[in-house]
matplotlib code that plots the C-alpha trace (Angstrom):
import matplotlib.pyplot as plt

x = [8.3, 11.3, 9.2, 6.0, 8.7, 9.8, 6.2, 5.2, 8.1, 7.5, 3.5, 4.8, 7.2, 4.5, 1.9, 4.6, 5.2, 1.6, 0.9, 4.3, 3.0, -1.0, 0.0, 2.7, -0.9, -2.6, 0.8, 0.3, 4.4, 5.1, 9.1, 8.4, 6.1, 9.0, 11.9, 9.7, 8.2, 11.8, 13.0, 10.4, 11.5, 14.8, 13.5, 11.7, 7.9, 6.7, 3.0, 3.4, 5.9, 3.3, 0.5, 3.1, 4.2, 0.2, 0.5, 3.5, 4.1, 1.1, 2.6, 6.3, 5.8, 8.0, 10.5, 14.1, 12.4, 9.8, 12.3, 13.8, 10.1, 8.9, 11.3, 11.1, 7.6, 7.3, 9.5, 7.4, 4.9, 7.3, 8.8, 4.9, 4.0, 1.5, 3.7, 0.9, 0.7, 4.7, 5.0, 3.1, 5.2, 8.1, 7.2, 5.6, 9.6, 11.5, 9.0, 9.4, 12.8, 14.3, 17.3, 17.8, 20.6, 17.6, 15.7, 17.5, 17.1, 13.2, 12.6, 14.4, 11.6, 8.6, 9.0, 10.8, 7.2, 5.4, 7.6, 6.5, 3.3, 2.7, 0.9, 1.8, 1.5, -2.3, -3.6, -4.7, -1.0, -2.1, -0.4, 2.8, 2.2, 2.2, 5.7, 7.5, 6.5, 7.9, 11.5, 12.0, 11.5, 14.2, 16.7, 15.8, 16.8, 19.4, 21.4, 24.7, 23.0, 23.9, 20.8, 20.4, 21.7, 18.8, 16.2, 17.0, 16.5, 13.2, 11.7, 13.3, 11.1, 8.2, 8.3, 8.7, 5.3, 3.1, 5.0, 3.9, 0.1, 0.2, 1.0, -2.1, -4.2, -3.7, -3.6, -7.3, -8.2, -6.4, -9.0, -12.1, -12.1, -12.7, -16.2, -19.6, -18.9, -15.2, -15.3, -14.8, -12.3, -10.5, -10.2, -9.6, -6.6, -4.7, -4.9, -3.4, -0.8, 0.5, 0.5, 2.5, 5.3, 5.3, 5.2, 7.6, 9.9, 12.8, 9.8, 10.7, 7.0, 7.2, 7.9, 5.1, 2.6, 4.2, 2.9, -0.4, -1.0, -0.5, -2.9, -5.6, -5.5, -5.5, -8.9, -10.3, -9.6, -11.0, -14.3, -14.7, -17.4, -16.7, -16.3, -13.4, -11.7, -9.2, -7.5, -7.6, -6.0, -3.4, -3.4, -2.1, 0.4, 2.0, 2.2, 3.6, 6.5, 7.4, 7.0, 9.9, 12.3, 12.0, 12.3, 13.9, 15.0, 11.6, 10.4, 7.4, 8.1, 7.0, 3.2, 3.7, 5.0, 1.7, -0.8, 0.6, 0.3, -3.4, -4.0, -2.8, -4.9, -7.7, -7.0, -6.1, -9.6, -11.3, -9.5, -11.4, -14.6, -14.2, -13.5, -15.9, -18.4, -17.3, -17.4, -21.1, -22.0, -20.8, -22.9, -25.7, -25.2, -25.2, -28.3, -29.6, -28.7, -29.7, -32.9, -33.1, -32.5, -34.8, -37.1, -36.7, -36.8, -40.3, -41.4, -40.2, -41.8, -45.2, -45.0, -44.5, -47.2, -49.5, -48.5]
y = [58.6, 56.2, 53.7, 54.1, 53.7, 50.4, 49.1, 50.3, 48.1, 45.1, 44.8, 45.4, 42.2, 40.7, 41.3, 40.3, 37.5, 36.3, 37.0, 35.1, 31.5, 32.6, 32.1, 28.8, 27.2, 28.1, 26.9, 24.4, 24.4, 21.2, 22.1, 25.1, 24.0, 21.7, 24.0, 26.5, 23.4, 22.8, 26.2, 26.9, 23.5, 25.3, 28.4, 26.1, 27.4, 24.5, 24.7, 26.2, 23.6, 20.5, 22.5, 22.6, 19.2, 18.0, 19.9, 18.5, 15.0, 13.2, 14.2, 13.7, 10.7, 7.8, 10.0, 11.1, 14.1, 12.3, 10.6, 14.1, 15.4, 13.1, 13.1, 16.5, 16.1, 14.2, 16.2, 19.0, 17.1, 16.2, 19.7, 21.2, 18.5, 16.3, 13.8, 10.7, 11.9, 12.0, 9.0, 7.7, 9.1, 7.9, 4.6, 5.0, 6.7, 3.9, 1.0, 3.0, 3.9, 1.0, 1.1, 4.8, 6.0, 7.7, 4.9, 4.4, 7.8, 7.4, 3.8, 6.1, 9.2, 6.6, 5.4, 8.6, 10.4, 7.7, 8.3, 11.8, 11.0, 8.5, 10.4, 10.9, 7.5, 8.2, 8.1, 5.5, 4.0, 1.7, 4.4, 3.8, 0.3, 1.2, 3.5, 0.4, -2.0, 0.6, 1.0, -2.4, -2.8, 0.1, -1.9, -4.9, -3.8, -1.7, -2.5, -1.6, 2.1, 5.5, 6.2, 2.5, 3.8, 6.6, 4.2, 1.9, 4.9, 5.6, 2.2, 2.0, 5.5, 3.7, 1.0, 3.0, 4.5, 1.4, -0.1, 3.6, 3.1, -0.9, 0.7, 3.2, 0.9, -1.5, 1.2, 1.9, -2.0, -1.2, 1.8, -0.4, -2.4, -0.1, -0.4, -1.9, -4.6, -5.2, -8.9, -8.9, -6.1, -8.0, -10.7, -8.5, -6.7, -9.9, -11.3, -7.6, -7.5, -11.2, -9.7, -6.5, -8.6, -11.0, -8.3, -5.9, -8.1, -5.1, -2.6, -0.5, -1.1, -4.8, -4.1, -2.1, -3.8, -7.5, -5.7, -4.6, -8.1, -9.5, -7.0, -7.5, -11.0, -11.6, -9.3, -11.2, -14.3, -13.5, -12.1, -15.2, -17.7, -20.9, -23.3, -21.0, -19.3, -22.0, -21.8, -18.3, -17.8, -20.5, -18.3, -15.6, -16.5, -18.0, -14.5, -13.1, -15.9, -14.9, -11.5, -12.1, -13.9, -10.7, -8.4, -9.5, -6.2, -4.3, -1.3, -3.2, -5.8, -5.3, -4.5, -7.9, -10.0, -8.4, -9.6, -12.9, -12.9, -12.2, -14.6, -17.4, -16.8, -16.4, -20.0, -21.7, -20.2, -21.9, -25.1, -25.0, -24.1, -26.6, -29.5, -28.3, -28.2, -32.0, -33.3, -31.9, -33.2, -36.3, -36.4, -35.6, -38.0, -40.7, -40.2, -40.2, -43.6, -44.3, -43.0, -44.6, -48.2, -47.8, -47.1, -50.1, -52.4, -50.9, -51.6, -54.9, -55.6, -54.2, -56.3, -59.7, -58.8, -58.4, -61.9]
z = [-19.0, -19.4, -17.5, -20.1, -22.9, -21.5, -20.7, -24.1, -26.0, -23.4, -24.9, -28.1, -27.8, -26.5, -29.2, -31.6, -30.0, -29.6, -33.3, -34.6, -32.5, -33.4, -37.1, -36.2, -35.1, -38.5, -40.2, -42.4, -43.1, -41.4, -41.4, -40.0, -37.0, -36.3, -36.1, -33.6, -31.7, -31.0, -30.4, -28.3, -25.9, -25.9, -24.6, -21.9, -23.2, -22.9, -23.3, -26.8, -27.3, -26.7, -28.7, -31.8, -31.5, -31.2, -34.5, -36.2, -34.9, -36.7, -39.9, -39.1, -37.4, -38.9, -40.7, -38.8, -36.9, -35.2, -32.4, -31.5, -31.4, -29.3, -26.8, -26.4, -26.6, -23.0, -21.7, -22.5, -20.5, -17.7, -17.3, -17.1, -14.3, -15.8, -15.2, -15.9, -19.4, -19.4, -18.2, -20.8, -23.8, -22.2, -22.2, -25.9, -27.4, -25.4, -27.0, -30.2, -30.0, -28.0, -30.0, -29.7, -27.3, -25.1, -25.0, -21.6, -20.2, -21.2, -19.4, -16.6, -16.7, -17.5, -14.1, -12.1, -13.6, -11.7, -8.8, -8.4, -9.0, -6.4, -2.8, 0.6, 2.7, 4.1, 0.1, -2.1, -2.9, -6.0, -8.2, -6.4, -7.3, -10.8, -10.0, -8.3, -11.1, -13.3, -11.8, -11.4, -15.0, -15.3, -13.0, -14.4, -17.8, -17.3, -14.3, -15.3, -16.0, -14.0, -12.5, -11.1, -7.4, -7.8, -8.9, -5.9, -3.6, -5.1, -4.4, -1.1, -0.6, -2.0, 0.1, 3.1, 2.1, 2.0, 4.8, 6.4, 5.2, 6.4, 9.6, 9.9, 8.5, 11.4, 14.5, 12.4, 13.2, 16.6, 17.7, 15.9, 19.0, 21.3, 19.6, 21.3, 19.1, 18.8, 18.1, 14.3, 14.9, 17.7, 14.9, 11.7, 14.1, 15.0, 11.2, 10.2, 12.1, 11.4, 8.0, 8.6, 10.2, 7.3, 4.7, 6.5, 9.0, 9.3, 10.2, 13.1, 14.0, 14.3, 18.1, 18.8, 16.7, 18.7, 21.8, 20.7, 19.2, 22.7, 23.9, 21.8, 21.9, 25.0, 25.3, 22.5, 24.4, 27.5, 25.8, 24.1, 24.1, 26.2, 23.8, 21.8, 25.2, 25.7, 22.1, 22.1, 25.9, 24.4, 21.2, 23.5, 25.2, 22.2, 21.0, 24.5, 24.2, 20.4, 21.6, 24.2, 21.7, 19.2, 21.3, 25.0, 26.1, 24.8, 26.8, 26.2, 28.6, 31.5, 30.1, 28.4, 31.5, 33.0, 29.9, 30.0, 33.8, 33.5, 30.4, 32.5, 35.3, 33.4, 31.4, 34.7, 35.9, 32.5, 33.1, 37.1, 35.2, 32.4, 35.5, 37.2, 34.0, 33.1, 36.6, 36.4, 33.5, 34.0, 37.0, 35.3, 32.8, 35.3, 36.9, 34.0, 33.4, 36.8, 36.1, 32.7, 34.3, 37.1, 34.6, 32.5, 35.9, 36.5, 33.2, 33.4, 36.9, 35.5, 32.3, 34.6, 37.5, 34.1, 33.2]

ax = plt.figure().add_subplot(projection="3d")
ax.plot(x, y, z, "-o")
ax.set_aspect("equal")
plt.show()
């Protein structure tokens, strides 16, 4: 029985409740939709909060309630998770309100709502872009601020993501040339990972991705057409000897010592084939000089005995 009592008085709050903010949405008493907008932010019921504040701040809007309102107002957003909308009225109050004493802490949630909106590492990161762009304007603004050693940390995360993706994008070009036709991969691999060590020189994947780069081009080298084999085999062991200077006590070194082992066998072997090619050549090309000025005496010899 007590039980029933208590349920009975819960849904009677509730109904009372429901009613009171059903008639703040029919309000047309501007002061009043303010006052409960804000209350209700206090009481952290947020989703009434924002449908109130659609309400109110259109009419308020310039006058000395509207900054209050519309800070709560992406906060609102911010606390609820939609944090691309929050972002958004962030940046709005702090372009409005650039003067205000929140105008800081705004700049600040702009881009710590971007933060948490970025993905994991595998996704798409040209929202985390958007996020880094975002905090560097904070820092860049306001670099004597308290929250400058947190926004630090948050683009150090973000740049631990994409150098993360860079790196999964290029063991992708790594597997592609297993393919039947890995020549454009072999190709497409070696220009990736010049670019990872140039975009992320402190990686802790430099050293694995200098050994794969030896790897792959020394198979690209030696799958090469004639004409292209020598630069490429040179290619190669250019990248074995930087590999060595980087990283001279690599666990990698040994597989390395035996690439570049192989890679200048096989360009010794071109240079035998390449003599051997010219010496041939130039054979040819002198018989047929031979042939050519035999030719010419017996033309010459026939044009006299006609004579």
């Amino acid at each position: 029985m007590r039980n029933q009592i208590i349920t009975l008085f819960s849904c009677v709050i509730l109904a009372s409740s429901c009613g009171e903010f059903y008639k703040l949405e029919k309000s047309t008493n501007w002061d009043e939709l303010y006052e409960a907008a804000n209350r209700y932010y206090d009481k952290e019921e947020y989703n009434k909060a924002i449908i109130l504040y659609d309400r109110v701040l259109p009419v308020i809007r310039g006058s000395g309630k509207a900054e209050l309102a519309e800070f709560n107002y992406a906060y609102s957003h911010f606390r609820t998770k939609r944090y691309i909308e929050a972002a958004g009225y962030f940046k709005t109050f702090h372009d409005t309100y650039n003067r205000s004493p929140l105008a800081e802490e705004a700049l600040f949630m702009h881009a710590y709502a971007l933060y948490l909106d970025s993905p994991d590492y595998n996704l798409d990161q040209r929202s985390s872009k958007d996020a880094v762009n975002a905090i560097q304007l904070f820092m860049n603004k306001f670099p004597q601020s308290d929250s400058y050693e947190r926004a630090l940390g948050m683009v150090d995360d973000l740049q631990k993501r994409f150098e993360e993706k860079a790196f999964e994008e290029s063991k992708m070009y790594y597997k592609l040339t297993e393919g039947l036709f890995p020549g454009e991969f072999y190709r497409a691999c070696i220009i990736n990972f010049q670019n990872f060590a140039k975009s992320y020189p402190d990686s802790k994947y430099n050293e694995e991705l200098a050994f794969k780069l030896v790897e792959v081009s020394s198979a690209y080298a030696e799958r090469s057409v004639f004409d292209k084999k020598e630069e490429r085999l040179k290619q190669s062991l250019t990248f074995g000897e930087n590999f060595f200077k980087k990283f001279p006590d690599s666990n990698y070194g040994k597989k390395v010592q035996n690439l570049l082992s192989r890679t200048q066998t096989e360009l010794e072997s071109h240079y035998q084939i390449k003599e051997d090619y010219e010496r041939r050549s130039a054979e040819a090309r002198k018989r047929m000089q031979e042939e050519e000025e035999r030719n010419r005496e017996a033309a010459e010899m026939l044009r006299n005995a006609e004579n």
